[in-house]
N, C-alpha and C positions, 0 to 999 in steps of 0.2 A: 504493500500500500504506500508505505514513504518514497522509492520512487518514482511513481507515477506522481508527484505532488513534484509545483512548481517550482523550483529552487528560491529560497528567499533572497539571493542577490538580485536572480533577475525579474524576482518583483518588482523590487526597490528600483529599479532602473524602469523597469515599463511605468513604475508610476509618475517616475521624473519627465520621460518622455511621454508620455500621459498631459502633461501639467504644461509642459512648455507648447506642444501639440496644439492642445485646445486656446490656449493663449495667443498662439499664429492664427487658429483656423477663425477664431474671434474677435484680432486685432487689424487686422487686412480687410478693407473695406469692399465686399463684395462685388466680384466682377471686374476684380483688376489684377487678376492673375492671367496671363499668357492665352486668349482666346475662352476664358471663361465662361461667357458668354454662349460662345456656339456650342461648347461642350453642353451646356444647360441646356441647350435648345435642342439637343442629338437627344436627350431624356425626355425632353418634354414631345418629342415628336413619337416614340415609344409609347408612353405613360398617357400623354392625350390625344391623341391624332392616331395612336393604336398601327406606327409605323415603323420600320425598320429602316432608315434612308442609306444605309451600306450601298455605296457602286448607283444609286438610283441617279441616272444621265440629264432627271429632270431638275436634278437637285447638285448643290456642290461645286458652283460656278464663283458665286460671290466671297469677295473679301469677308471672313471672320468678322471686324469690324464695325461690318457695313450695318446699316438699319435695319434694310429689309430681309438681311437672311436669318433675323429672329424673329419672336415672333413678338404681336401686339403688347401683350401684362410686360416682354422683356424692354422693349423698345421704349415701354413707358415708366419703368423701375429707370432704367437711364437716364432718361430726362428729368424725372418729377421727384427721384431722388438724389439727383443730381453726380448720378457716379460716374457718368460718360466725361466732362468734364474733368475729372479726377485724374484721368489716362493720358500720362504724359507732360502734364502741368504741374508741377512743384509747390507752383503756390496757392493751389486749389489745395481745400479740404472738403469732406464729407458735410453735407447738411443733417445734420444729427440732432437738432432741437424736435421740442414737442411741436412747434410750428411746421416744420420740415415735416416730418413725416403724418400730420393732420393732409398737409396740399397731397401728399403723395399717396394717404390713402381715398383721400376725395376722386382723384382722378381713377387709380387702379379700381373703386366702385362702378366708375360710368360703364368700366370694359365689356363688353358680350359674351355671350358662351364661347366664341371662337374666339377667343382671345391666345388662349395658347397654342392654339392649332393651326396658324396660319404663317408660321414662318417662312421667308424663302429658299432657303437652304444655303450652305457654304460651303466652304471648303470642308471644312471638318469632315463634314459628312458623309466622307469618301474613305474616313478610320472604321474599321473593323467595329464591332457591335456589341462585343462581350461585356467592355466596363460600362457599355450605358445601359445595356439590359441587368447588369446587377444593381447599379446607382438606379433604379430605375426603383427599386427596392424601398429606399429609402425615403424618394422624392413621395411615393404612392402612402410610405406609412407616415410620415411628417404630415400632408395633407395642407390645410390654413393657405398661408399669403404667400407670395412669390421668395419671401426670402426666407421663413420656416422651410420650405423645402429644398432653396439652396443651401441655409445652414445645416439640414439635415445630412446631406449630400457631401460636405465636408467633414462631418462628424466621419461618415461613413471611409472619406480617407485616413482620418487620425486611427480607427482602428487596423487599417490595414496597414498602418506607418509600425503599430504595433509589434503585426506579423513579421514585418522586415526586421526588427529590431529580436525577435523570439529566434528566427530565423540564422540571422550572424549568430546568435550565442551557442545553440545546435551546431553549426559549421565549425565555430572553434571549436566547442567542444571536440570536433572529432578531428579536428587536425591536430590541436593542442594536450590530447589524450585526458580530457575532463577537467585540466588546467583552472582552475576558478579566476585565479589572476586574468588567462589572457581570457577567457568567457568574459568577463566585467571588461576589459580594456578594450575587446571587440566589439562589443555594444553599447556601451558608450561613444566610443568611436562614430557608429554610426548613428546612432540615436541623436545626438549634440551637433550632427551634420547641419550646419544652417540649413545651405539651399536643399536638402532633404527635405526638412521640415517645411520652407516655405514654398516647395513643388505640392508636396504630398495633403496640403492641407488645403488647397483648394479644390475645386471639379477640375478635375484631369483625370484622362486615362492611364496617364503616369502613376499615378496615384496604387492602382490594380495593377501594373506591367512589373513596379520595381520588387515589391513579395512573390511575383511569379516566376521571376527571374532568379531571386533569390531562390527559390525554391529549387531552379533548375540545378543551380551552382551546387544547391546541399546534396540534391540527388547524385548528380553526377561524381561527386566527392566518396559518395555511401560506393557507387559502382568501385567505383579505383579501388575503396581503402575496405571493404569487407565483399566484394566479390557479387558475378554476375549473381542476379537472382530475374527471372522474368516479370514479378511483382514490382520490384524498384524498373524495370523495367520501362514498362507499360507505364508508369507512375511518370517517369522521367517526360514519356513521350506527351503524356496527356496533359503536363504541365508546360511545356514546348509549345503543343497546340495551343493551348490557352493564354499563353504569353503574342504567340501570334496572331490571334483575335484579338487580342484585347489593342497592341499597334504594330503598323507593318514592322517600327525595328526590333523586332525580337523574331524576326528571320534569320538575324545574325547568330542568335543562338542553339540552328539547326545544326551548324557544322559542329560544336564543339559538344552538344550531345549528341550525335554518332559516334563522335572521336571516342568518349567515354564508355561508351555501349561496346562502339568495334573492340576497343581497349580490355576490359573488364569481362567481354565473350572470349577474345586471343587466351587470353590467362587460363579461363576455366577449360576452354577446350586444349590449352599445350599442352603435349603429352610430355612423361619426365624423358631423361635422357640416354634410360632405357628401353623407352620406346623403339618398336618396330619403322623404319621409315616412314612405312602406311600410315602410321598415326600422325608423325611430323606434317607428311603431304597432306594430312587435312587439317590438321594445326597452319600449317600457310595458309592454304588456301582458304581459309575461315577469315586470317588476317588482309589476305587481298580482296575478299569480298568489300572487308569495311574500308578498305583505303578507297574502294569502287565507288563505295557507296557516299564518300566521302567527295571522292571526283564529280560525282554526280549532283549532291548536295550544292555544292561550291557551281555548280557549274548551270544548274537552274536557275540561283542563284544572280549568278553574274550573265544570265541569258541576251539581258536587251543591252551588254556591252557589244559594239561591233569591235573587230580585231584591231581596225584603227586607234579606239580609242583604248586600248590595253597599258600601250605604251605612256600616253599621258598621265591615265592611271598611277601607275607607280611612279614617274614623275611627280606628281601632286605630292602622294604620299610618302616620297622620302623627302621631301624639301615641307612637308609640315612638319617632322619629326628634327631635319638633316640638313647640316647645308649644303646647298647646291654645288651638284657634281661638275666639272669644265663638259660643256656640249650640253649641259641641259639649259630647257627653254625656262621664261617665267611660270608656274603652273599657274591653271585658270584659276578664274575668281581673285577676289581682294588680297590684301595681307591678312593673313591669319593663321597663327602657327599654336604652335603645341600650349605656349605660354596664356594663351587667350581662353584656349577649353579645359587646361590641367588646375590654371591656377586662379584666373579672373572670375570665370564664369562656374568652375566646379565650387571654389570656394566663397566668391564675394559678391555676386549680384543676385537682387531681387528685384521682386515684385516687376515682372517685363523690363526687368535693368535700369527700374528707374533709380534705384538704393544699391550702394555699393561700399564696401570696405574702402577707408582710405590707403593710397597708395605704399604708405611708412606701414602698415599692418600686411598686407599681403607681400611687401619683400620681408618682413619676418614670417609669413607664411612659407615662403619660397625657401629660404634656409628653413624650416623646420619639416621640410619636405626631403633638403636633399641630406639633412641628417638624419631623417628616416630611411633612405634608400641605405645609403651605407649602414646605418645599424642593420636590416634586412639584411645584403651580404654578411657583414660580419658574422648575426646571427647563424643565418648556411651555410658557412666554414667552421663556426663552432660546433653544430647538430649536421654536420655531415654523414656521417655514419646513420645516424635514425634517419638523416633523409632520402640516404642511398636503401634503403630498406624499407622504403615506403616509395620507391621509386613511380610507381603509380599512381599515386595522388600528386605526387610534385609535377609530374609531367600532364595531367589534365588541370591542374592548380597556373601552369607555364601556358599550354594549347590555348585554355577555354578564352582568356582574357583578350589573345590575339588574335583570335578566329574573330570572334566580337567585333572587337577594332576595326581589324578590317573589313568586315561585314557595314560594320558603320559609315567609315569613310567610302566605302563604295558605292554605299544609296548618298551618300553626299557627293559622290563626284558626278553623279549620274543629275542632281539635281543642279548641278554650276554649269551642267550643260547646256541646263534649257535655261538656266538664272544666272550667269555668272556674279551679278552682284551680292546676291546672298551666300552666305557662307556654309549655310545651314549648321553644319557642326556644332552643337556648342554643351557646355558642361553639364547641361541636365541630361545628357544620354548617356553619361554617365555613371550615371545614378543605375542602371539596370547591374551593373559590375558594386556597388554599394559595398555588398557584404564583405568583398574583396580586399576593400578599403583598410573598411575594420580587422580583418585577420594579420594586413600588411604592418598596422601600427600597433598589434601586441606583437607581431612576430619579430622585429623592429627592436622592442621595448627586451626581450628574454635574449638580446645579445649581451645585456647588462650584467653581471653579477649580483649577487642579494640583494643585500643592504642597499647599493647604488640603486638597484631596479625598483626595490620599494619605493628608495624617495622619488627617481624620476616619474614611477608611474602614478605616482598619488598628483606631482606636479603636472602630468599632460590630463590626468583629466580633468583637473581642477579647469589649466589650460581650453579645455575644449567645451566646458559649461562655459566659460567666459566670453569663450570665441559665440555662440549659440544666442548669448546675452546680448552680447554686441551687436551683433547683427537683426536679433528683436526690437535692439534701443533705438536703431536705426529706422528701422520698419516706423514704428511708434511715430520718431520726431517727424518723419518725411508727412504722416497723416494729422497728425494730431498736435503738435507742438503748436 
């Protein structure tokens, strides 16, 4: 019975992150997170118009932004509460008097039955379906006024922000062998992530994509470090699916669960070294099915590249990462390199980039970055031996995060093709590798010795509640001050 009961560390942490959660999801003045708006309107086309608008050719033209591709009660929550206005203007605030929202329930009264039913579609609504049919959940039991049921709806992210944060502590646990130290440093880690919390805590399909992903990561980790079973299996895949319903990028993370699945089948079917050849030639040929399948993954994948554009391709992406090799060209699109999605936008902008860390905090970000990378090594030359011995997990632990990647940058270069001025890439899609985060900065942390590790690790996450604060205080003055 006492194991199945929740660990009291990671109470204490889901309460925190709990606390700060609802704090973001009730501090950010509704509809000014990153197409908000249309995400609402993707539920309400579900929930009242009793519609699915995935792929519908009649729908899905219009700018997010625009008026008409929400509907009437939205269009008029904009106006008559004045949060359109808010978007982009600094020295706008929310109309939050008893006055303010008297006018704006006066008007949302005049609305008709088809008030919520008459959107005109956006872009949005060309995303996959899953996260609005579950949000769809919430908006249905909330019920009341346009913003009871977008506050519902965020509610409904903070508990799934949850999940992600249950989810890392799980993953350490099994890489870290039940480690409670790095369990706590891996979830807080991510838990205290600012732009986590301020993705996760609005209507976004982000919100359902980054627990799923998570989920995939834990799976794939179980196949490596305790062995094929066709339950974790089927389990892996179905969470796969469901990351790719819920938005197109978590295609990225088809390749890297095969990789684990081909990985984790090679193992159980290698025969030992007494084996018959017989056995060997289907222990290979088991392994070349998965590289196959792998090929093929990658290569549906990468289908609407024509051969032409290959070579660009990997141009783009070693001069985001590299500097430019003698003979290569400019790559397409803006300037925008590694430093813009690893460290500006993964660590320091909100609310659609209007709030930003100051630039003296994120070059201490920056060094606190690349003395985590060196701790990491260090840490891997100290735990060599255990990690040569778990050789399986480190090696889908190394695969999964750059199958990703480059899965990512591929629907990005594919999109500078028809946009060159947008960059697309940027640090919230990052957030899908999250959990990764967290294992990197206990893993990091346990190159230290005792006594040192203790005080250091009490000091980072003191560190990373502060960092969380900060970028809440910010949040706050940009509205409310």
């Amino acid at each position: 019975m006492r194991r199945n009961r929740v660990p009291r560390p990671l109470l204490a942490i889901l309460g925190v992150v709990l606390v700060a959660a609802l704090a973001w999801a009730f501090a950010e003045p509704p509809l000014q997170g990153a197409d908000e708006g249309a995400h609402f309107s993707y539920v309400q086309e579900i929930a009242d118009a009793h519609e699915i608008p995935w792929r519908d050719s009649s729908k899905g033209r219009l700018p997010a932004a625009f008026g008409p591709a929400v509907s009437t009660e939205l269009r008029t929550a904009w106006l008559w509460a004045g949060l359109e206005p808010l978007r982009g203007n600094l020295a706008a605030r929310p109309l939050w008097t008893k006055e303010d929202e008297r006018i704006w329930a006066r008007e949302n009264a005049k609305l008709g039955p088809d008030a919520r039913r008459d959107a005109g579609g956006s872009n949005v609504f060309r995303n996959p379906p899953l996260y609005y049919l579950t949000a769809a959940v919430p908006y249905e039991v909330a019920g009341g006024t346009f913003f009871d049921r977008l506050y519902a709806m965020r509610l409904y992210g903070v508990a799934l922000l949850l999940v992600t944060v249950a989810l890392t502590w799980a993953l350490a646990g099994v890489l870290f062998g039940g480690r409670r130290e790095a369990q706590v440093v891996a979830a807080v880690a991510v838990g205290m992530q600012p732009v986590l919390l301020d993705v996760t805590t609005r209507v976004t399909p982000d919100a359902l994509l980054i627990p799923l992903c998570a989920a995939a990561l834990y799976l794939m980790v179980l196949l490596a470090s305790r062995g094929f079973t066709w339950q974790r299996t089927a389990l892996l895949v179905v969470v796969v699916a469901a990351a790719c319903l819920t938005q197109g990028r978590a295609i990225a993370f088809i390749l890297p669960a095969l990789f684990a699945i081909g990985l984790s089948g090679w193992r159980r079917l290698r025969p030992p070294a007494t084996t018959r050849p017989l056995g060997r030639g289907a222990a290979a040929a088991a392994w070349v099915v998965g590289i196959a399948l792998l090929a093929l993954g990658f290569g549906l994948y990468a289908s609407r590249f024509s051969l032409s554009d290959i070579p660009g391709f990997w141009s783009y992406l070693w001069q985001f990462y590299l500097p430019k090799l003698p003979g290569m060209t400019h790559p397409i699109g803006p300037d925008w390199d590694v430093e813009n999605v690893y460290l500006n936008r993964f660590f320091g902008t909100f609310v659609q980039f209007e709030v930003a860390f100051p630039r003296d905090l994120l070059d201490w970000i920056r060094v606190g970055i690349w003395v985590g990378l060196v701790g990491l090594v260090v840490s891997a030359w100290r735990h060599r031996r255990a990690l040569a011995a778990r050789r399986d997990v480190v090696l889908v632990l190394c695969v999964a995060p750059v199958l990703v990647l480059v899965g990512v940058h591929a629907a990005s270069f594919r999109a500078l093709l028809d946009n060159p001025a947008d960059p697309v890439i940027t640090g919230r899609y990052l957030l899908m590798l999250i959990p990764l985060y967290g294992v990197a900065v206990a893993g990091a942390l346990s190159a230290l010795p005792g006594r040192t590790r203790a005080l250091t690790t009490g000091a980072l996450l003191a560190a990373l509640v502060l960092l969380q604060l900060s970028a809440f205080g910010l949040v706050v003055e940009r509205f409310y001050a």
